[in-house]
N, C-alpha and C positions, 0 to 999 in steps of 0.2 A: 819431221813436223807432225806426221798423223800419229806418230808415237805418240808423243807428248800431247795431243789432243787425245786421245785415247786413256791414256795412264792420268789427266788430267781428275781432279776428285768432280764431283756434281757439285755444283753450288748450292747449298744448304738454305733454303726458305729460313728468313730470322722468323723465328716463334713468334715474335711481336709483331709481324706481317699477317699471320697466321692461324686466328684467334679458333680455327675451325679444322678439323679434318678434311685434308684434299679430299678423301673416299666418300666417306661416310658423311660426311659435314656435319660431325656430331664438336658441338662444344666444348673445347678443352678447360677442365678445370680440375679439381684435386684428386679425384678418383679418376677419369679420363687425361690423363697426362699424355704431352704431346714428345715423338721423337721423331728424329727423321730418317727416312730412304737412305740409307747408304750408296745405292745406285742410281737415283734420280735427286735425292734430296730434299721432296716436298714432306712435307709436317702431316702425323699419321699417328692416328691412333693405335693403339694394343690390339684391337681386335681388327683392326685393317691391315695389320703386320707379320709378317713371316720370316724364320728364322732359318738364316744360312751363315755354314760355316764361312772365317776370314778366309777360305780360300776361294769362296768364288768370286772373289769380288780382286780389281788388280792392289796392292799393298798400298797404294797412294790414295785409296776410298776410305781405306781405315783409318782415319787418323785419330781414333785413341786406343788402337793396338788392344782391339778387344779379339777373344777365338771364337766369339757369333757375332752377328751384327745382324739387326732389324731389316728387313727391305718392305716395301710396300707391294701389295699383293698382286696388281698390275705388273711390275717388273718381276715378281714370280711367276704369274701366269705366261706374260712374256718369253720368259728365260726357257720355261717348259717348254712352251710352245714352240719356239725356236729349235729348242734340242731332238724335240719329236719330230719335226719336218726333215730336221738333215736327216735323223734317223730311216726315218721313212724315204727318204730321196726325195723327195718337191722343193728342187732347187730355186723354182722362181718365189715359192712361198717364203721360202726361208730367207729370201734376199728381202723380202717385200717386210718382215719379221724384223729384219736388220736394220733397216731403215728409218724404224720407230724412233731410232737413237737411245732407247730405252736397254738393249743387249750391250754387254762389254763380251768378249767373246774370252771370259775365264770360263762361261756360264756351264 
């Protein structure tokens, strides 16, 4: 059961909900075009975005079988942040990191 709550994809904010960058809250329109978080799903600009290989993400996030995917820069800051605490040993940090629900632990 926590597999498949795990391997489960993010639910994708519909663009038409959307009209705005979660980050930035900059207005999407023809040059600001809107994509989403592969790892949380919320609607994000270009410049609010960071690019990670399909492997860090589990194969059921991809669902258009791209070899990058966009993530939002919170779930990279996250993701880093995460990998540096276990790195470092501060186990309660890093639980406290995990908790966000924003880490899938391909990271």
């Amino acid at each position: 059961r926590e597999s498949a709550y795990a391997n489960a994809p993010p639910k994708m904010t519909p663009f038409a909900e959307s009209p705005h960058c979660a980050l930035c809250n900059g207005k999407f329109a023809v040059f600001r075009r809107p994509s989403h978080c592969r790892n949380c799903g919320v609607c994000i600009c270009a410049s609010c975005s960071k690019t990670w290989s399909h492997k860090s993400i589990p194969e059921t996030y991809n669902m258009k079988n791209e070899k990058n995917v966009k993530v939002c820069k919170t779930c990279h800051f996250l993701s880093y942040k995460f990998r540096q605490t276990l790195l470092d040993g501060h186990y309660e940090e890093a639980v406290s990191l995990f908790h966000t629900g924003n880490i899938n632990l391909r990271c």
